[in-house]
C-alpha positions in Angstrom: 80.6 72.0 94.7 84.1 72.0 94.4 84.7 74.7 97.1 81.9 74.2 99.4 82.4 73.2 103.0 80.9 72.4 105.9 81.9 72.5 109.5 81.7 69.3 111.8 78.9 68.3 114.2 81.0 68.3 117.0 81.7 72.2 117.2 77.9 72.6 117.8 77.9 70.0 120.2 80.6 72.1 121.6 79.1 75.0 121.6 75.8 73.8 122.9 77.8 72.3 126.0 79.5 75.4 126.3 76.7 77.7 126.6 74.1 75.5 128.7 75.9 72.8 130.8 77.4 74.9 133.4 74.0 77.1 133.5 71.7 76.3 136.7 68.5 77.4 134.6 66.1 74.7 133.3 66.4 74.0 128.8 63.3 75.2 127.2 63.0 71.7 124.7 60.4 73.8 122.9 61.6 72.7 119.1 61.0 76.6 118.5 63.8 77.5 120.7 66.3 74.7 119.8 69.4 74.8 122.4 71.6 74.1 119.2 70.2 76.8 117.5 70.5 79.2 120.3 74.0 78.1 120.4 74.3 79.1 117.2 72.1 82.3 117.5 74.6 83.9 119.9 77.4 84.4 118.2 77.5 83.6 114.1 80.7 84.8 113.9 82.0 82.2 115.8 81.4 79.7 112.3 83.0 82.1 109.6 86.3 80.2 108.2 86.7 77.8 111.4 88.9 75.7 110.0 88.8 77.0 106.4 91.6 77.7 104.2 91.3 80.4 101.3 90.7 79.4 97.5 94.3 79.2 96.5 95.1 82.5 93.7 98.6 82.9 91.9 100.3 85.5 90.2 100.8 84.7 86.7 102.1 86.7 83.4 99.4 84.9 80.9 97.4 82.6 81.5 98.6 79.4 83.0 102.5 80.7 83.9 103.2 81.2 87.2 105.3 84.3 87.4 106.5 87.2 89.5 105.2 90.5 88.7 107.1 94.3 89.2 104.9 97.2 89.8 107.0 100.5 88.7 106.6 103.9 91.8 104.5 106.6 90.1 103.6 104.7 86.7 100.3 104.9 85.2 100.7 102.4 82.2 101.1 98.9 82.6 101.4 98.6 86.1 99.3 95.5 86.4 99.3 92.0 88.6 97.2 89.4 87.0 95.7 86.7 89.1 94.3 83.5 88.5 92.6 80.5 90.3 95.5 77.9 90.9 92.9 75.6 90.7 90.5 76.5 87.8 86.6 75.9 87.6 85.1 73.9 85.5 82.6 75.4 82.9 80.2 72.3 83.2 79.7 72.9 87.6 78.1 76.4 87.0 80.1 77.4 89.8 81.6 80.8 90.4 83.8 82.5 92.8 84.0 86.2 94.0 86.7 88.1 95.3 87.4 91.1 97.0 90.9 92.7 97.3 92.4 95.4 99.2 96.8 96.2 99.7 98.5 95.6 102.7 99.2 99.6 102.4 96.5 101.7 100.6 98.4 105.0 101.6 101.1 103.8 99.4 99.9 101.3 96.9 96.1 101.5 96.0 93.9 99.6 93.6 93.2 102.1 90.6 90.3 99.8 88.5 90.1 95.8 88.2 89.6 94.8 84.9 85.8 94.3 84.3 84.8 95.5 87.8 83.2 98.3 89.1 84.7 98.1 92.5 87.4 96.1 94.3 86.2 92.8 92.9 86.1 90.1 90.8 84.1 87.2 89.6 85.6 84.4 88.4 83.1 82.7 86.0 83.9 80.0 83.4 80.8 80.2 81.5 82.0 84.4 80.7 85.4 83.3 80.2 86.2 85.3 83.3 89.3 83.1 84.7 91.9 86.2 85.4 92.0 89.0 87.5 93.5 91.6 86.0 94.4 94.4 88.6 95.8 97.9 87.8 97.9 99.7 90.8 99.4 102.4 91.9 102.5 102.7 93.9 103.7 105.9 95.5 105.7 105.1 98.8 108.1 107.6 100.8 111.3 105.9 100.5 113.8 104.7 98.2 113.5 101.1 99.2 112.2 98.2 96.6 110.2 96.3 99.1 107.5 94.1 98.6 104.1 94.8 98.7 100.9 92.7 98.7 97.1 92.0 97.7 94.9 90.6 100.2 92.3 89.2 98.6 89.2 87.6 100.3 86.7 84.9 98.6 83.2 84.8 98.9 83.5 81.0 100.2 85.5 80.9 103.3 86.0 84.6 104.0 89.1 84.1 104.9 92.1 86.7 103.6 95.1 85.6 101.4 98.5 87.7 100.5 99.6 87.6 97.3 103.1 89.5 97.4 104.9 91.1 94.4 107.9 92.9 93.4 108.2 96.9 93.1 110.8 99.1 91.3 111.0 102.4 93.1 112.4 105.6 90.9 113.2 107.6 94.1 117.4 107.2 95.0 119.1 106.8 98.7 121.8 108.6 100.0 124.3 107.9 102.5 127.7 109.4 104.4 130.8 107.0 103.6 133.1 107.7 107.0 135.7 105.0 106.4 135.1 103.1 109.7 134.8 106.7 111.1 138.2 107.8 110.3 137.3 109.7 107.1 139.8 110.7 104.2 142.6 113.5 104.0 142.3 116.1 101.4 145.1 113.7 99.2 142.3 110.4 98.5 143.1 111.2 94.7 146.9 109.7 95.1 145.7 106.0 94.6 148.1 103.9 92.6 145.2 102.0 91.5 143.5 104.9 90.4 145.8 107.1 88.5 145.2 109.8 90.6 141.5 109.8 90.1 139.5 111.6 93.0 135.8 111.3 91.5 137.0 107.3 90.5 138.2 106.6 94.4 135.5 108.6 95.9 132.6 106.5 94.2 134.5 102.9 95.2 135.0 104.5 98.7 131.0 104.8 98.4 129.9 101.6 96.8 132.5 99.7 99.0 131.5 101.0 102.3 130.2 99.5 105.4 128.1 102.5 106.0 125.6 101.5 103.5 122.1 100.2 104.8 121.1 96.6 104.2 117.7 97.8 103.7 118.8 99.8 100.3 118.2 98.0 97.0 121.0 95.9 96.1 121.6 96.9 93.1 122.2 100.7 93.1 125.4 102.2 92.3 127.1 105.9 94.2 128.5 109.1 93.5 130.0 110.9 96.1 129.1 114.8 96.0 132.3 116.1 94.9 133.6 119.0 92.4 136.5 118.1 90.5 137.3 120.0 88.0 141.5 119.3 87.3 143.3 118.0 85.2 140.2 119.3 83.1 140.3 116.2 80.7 136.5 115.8 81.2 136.9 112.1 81.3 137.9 112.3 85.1 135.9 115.9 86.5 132.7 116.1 88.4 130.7 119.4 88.9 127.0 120.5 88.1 128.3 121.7 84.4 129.6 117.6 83.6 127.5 114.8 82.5 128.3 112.9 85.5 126.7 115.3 88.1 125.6 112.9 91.0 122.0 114.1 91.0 119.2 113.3 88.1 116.6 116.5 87.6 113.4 116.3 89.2 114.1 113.2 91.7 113.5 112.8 95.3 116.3 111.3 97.7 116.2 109.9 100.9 118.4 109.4 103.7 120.0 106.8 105.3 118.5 103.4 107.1 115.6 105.0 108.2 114.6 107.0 104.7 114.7 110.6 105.6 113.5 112.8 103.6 115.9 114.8 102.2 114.6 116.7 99.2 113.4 116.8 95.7 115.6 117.9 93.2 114.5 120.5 89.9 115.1 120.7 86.7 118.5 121.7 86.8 119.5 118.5 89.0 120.0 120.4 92.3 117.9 122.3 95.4 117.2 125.4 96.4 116.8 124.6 100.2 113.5 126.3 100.0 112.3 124.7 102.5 115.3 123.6 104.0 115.5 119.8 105.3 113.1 118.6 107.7 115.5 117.4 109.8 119.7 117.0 109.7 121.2 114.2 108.5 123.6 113.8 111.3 127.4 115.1 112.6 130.2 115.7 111.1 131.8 117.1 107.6 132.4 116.1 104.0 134.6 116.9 101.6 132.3 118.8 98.8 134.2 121.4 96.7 130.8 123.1 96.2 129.9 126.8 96.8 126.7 126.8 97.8 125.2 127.8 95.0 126.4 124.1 93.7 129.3 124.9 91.6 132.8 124.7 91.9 134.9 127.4 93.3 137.5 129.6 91.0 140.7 128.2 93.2 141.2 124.8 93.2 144.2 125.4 95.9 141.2 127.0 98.1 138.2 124.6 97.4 139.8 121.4 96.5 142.6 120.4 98.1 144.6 120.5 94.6 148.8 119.9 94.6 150.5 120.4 91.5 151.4 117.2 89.3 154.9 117.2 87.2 153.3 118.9 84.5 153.0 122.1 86.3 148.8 121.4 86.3 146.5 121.1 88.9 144.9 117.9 90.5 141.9 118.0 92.5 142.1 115.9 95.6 146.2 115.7 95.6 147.3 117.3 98.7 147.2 116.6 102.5 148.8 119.8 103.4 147.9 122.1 106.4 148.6 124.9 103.8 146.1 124.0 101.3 142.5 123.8 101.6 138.6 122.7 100.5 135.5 123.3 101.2 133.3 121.3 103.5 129.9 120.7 104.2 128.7 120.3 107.6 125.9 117.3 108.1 124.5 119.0 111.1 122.9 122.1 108.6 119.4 122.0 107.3 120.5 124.8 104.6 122.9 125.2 101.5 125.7 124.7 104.7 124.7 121.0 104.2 126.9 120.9 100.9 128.9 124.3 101.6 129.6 125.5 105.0 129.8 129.1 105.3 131.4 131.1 107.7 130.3 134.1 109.7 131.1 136.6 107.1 129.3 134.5 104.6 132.3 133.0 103.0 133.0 129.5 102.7 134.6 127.3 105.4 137.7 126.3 104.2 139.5 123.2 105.6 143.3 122.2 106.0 143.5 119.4 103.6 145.2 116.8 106.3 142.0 117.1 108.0 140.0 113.6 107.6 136.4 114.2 106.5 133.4 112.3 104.9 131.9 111.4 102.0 127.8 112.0 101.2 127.3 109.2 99.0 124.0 109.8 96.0 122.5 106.6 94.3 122.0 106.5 90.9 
């Protein structure tokens, strides 16, 4: 058979030696109680897969095309890897192969059903035209990170495992604070010449250009910063929970930083409640937000935004550095709605000089 195999003469000569040559006790020769078969009597474990390689699989997209495959977080249709023998069997041998597989994490990627299969198994047999493994998953990991995952799959032959590694696309989005090398911005980050005076435009490079982004997050994925701005009310350039370009997507989860905390799950209307409130803060320090902390924008923009007045008389958001005009902050250290809007003792919020450098907390999208 194609796939048999046998292990060499000298590894029971070896083991024979072994176990009786340094013994002082006499060798029964009694051909019931053969020394080589006491040798192997012992321990059979010690002759599963010496020397054995596994029975080669490989991902493929139909039959015969060697492909990678993507398995989509929390889908239930058509989240499927297909394997095949790399080397095929031959109808006219008779022979067959089995398989069991497993995932290198069941508690966040498990085997729903295998195509044809009762369990976590499958034959490979020629003469039922039984050459592809078809398995169906299900992903669900804590984290916003598109890592890979793997089946280990184990033929009946040489027992010994194989990882067969794929793709995933996760649907959960990361989050991080943008500090500018630690020196934050002013209130005045709008007055960009290569901007046009657009806060929510400079914000979102500050975020997608940062150094404070983890490696580990997928490569891909664009930032908003958390930010109202709501003048010059020309729609094309605000940002507030009443705009299309809200940072946060309804009914998402979003984790934190290079270590993927937790920080909540959003609702329907694309923010949180803070009931509960965060497991945990998400470090020091404040951000420029805008936000009440009910999520929307303040009445002021002179109070809550840091807004100068351009040469058309009009306010802009995000204009003014001065000690006389302020925003609103939130403080990384809360837990609570003080995460987005710090409030004071008296339950109002804490409003900021606008020459004061702060953060930004940066959603992906």
């Amino acid at each position: 058979m194609r796939y048999a195999h046998s292990l060499p003469f000298l590894f029971l000569i070896l083991s024979f030696t072994s176990t009786y040559c340094n013994k002082a006790d006499s060798i029964d020769l009694d051909s019931s109680k053969s020394p080589i078969t006491g040798a192997i009597m012992i321990d059979p474990t010690l002759l599963v897969g010496i020397g054995a390689t596994p029975i080669p699989l490989q991902l493929v997209n139909s039959p015969g095309t060697a492909a990678p495959n993507t398995v989509t977080e929390r889908s239930t249709s058509s989240n499927t890897v297909i394997l095949e023998l790399v080397n095929p069997l031959s109808p006219d041998t008779g022979e067959t192969i089995t398989f069991s597989f497993n995932t290198n994490d069941p508690s966040s990627i498990e085997i729903s059903s295998i195509a044809g299969s009762n369990d976590n198994s499958y034959t490979f047999n020629p003469s039922l035209q039984a050459y592809q493994a078809v398995i169906s998953l299900y992903l669900d990991d804590a984290d916003c990170v598109e890592q890979k995952y793997s089946i280990i799959a184990v033929d009946s032959i040489t027992n010994v495992p194989q990882t067969i590694s794929f793709d995933t696309k996760d649907l959960d989005k990361c989050a991080f604070v943008a500090t500018n090398d630690g020196k934050g911005w002013q209130g005045n980050f709008a007055l960009d010449s290569k901007l046009d005076d657009d806060a929510r435009g400079f914000a979102d490079a500050a975020c997608n250009s940062s150094s404070n982004k983890p490696g580990n997050f997928p490569s891909t994925m664009i930032y908003k910063a958390l930010l109202s701005v709501t003048g010059p009310s020309n729609g094309s350039k605000t940002r507030g929970i009443q705009y299309n370009d809200w940072p946060f997507a309804a009914n998402t989860s979003y984790y934190f930083g290079s270590q993927n905390k937790k920080m909540f799950t959003t609702d329907s209307g694309r923010t949180y409640n803070f009931n509960p409130e965060l497991s945990q803060a998400l470090g020091s320090g404040l951000l420029w937000t805008g936000l009440l902390n009910t999520w929307s924008d303040a009445t002021s923009k002179i109070l809550s935004e840091c807004a100068g007045t351009n040469q058309a008389g009009g306010l802009v958001s995000w204009s003014s550095n001065s000690v006389s005009i302020s925003a609103i902050v939130g403080n990384l250290a809360a837990t609570d709605s003080n995460l987005i809007s710090k409030q004071t003792a008296l339950g109002l919020p804490d409003y900021n000089a606008c020459n004061k450098f702060r953060y930004f907390l940066c959603i992906g999208q």
